[in-house]
Biopython code that builds the backbone (N, CA, C, O; Angstrom):
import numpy as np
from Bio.PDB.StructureBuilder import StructureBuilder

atoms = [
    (1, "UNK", "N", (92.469, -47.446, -91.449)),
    (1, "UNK", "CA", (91.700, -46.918, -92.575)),
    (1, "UNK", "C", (90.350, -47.612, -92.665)),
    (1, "UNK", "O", (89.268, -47.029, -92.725)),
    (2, "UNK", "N", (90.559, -49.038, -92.669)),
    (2, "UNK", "CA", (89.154, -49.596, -92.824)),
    (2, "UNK", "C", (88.225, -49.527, -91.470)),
    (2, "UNK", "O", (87.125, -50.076, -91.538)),
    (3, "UNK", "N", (88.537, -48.998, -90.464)),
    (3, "UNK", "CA", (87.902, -48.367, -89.179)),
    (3, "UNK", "C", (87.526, -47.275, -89.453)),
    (3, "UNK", "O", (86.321, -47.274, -89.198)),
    (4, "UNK", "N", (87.897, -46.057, -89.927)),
    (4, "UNK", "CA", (87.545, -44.893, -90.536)),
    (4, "UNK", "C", (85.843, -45.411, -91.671)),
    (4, "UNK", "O", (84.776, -44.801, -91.597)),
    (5, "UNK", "N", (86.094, -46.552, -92.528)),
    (5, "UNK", "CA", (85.709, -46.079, -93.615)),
    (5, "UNK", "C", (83.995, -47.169, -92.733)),
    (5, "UNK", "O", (82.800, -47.090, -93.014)),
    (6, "UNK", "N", (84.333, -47.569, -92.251)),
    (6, "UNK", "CA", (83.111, -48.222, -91.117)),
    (6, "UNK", "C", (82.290, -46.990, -90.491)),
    (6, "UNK", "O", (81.129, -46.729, -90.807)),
    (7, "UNK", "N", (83.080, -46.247, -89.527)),
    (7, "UNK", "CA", (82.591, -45.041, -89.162)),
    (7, "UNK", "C", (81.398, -44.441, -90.082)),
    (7, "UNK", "O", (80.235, -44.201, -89.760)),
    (8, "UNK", "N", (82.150, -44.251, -91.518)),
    (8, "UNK", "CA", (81.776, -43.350, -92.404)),
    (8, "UNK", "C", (80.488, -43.867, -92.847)),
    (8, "UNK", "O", (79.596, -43.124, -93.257)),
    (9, "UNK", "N", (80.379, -45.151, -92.767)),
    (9, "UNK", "CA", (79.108, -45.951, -93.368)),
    (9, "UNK", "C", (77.886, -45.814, -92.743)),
    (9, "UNK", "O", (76.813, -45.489, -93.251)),
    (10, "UNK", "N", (78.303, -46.270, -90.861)),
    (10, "UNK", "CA", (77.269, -45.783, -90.061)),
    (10, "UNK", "C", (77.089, -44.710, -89.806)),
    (10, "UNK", "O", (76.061, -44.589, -89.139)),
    (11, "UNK", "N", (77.642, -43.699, -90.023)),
    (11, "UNK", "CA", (77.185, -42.461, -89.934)),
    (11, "UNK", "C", (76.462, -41.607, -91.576)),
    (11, "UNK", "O", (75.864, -40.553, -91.793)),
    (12, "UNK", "N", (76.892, -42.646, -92.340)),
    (12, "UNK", "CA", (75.972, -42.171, -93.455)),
    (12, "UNK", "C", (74.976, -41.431, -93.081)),
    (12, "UNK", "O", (75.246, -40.248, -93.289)),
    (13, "UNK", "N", (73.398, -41.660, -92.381)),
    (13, "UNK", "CA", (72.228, -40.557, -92.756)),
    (13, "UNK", "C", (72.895, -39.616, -91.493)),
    (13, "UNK", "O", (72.167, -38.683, -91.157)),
    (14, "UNK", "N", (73.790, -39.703, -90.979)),
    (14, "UNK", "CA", (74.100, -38.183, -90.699)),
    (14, "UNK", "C", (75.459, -37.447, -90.552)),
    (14, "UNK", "O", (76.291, -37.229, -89.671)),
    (15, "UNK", "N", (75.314, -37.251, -91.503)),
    (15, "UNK", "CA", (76.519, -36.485, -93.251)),
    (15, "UNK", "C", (76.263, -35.275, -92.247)),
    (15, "UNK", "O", (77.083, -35.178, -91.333)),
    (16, "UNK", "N", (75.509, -34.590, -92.284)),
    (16, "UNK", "CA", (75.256, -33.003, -91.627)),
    (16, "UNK", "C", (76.176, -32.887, -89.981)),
    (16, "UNK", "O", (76.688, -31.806, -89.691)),
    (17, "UNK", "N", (76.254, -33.653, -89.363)),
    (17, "UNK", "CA", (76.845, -34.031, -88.246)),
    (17, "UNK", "C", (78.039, -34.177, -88.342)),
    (17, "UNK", "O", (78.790, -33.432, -87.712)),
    (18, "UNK", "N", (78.539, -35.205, -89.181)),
    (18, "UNK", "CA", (79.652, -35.475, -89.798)),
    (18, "UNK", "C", (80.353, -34.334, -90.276)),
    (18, "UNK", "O", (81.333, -33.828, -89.730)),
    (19, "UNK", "N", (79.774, -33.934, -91.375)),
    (19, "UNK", "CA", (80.176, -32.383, -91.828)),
    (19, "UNK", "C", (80.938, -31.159, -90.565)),
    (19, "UNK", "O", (82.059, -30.674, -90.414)),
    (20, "UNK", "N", (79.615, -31.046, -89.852)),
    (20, "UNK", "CA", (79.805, -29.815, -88.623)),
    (20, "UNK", "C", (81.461, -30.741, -87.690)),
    (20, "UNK", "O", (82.613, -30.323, -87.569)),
    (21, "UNK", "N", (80.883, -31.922, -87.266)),
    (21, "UNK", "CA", (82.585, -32.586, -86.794)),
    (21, "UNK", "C", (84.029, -32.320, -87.133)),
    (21, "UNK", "O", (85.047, -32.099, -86.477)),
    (22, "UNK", "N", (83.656, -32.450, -88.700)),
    (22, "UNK", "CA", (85.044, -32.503, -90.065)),
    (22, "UNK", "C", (85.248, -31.194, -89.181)),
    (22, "UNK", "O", (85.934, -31.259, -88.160)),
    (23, "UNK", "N", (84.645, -30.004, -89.584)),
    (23, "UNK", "CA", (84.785, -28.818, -89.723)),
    (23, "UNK", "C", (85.466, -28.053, -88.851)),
    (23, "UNK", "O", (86.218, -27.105, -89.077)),
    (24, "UNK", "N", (84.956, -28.818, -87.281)),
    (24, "UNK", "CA", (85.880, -28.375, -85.792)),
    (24, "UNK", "C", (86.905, -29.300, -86.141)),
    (24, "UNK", "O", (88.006, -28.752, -86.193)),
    (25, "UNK", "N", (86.915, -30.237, -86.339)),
    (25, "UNK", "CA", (88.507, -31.091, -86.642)),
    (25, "UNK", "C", (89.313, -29.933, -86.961)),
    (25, "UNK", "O", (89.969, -29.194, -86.226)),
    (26, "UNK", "N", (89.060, -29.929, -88.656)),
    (26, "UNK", "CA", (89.865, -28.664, -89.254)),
    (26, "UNK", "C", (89.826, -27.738, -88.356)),
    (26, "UNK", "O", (91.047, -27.675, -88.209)),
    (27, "UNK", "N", (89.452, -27.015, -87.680)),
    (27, "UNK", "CA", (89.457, -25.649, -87.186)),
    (27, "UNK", "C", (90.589, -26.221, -86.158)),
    (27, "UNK", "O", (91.682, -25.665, -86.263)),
    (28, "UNK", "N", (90.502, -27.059, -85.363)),
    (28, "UNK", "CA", (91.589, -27.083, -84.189)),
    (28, "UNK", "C", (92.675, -27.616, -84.780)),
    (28, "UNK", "O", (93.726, -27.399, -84.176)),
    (29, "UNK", "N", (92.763, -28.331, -85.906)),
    (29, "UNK", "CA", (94.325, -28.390, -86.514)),
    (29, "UNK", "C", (94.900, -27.343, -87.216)),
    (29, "UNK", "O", (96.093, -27.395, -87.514)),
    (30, "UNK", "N", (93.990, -26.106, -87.611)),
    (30, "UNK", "CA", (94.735, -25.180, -87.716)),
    (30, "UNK", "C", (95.289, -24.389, -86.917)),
    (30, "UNK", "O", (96.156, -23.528, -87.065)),
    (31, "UNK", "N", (94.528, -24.874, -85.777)),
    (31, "UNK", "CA", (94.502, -23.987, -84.627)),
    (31, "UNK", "C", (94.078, -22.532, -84.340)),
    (31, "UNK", "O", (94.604, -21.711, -83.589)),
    (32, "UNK", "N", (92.532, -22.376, -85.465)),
    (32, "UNK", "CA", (91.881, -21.565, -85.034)),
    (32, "UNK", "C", (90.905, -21.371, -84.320)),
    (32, "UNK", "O", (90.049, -22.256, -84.362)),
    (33, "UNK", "N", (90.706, -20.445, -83.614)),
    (33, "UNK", "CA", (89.956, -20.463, -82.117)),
    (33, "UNK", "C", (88.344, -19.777, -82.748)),
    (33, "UNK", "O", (87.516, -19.248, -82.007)),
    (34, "UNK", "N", (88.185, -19.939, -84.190)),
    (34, "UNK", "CA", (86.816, -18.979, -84.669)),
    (34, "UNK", "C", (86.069, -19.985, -84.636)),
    (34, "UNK", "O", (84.874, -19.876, -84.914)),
]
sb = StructureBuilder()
sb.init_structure("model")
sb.init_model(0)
sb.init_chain("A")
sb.init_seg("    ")
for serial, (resi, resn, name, xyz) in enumerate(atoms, 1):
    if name == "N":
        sb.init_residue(resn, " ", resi, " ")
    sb.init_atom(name, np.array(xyz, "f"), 0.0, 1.0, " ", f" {name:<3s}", serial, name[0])
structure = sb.get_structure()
Protein backbone atom coordinates (compact mmCIF):
# COMPACT_ATOMS: atom_id res chain seq x y z
CA UNK A 1 0.00 0.00 0.00
CA UNK A 2 2.57 2.47 1.00
CA UNK A 3 4.35 1.64 -2.53
CA UNK A 4 1.14 2.43 -4.28
CA UNK A 5 0.65 5.63 -2.35
CA UNK A 6 4.56 6.73 -3.38
CA UNK A 7 3.67 6.01 -6.97
CA UNK A 8 0.70 8.25 -6.53
CA UNK A 9 2.81 11.19 -5.21
CA UNK A 10 5.33 11.09 -8.03
CA UNK A 11 3.05 10.90 -10.46
CA UNK A 12 1.04 13.71 -9.03
CA UNK A 13 1.51 16.49 -12.07
CA UNK A 14 0.49 13.70 -14.20
CA UNK A 15 -3.08 12.81 -12.90
CA UNK A 16 -4.16 12.87 -16.79
CA UNK A 17 -1.82 9.85 -17.47
CA UNK A 18 -2.65 8.31 -14.42
CA UNK A 19 -6.29 8.70 -15.14
CA UNK A 20 -6.01 7.25 -19.00
CA UNK A 21 -3.77 4.10 -17.06
CA UNK A 22 -6.65 3.63 -14.18
CA UNK A 23 -8.99 3.46 -17.05
CA UNK A 24 -7.21 0.51 -19.27
CA UNK A 25 -6.63 -1.17 -15.83
CA UNK A 26 -10.42 -1.16 -15.42
CA UNK A 27 -11.16 -2.02 -18.91
CA UNK A 28 -8.95 -5.29 -18.86
CA UNK A 29 -10.33 -6.40 -15.47
CA UNK A 30 -13.50 -6.33 -16.82
CA UNK A 31 -12.36 -7.76 -19.59
CA UNK A 32 -13.52 -5.44 -22.08
CA UNK A 33 -11.88 -5.32 -25.35
CA UNK A 34 -13.54 -1.41 -26.11
Amino acid sequence: MNEALTLIELVGPHRGAMLRVAKMVQARKRGGTS
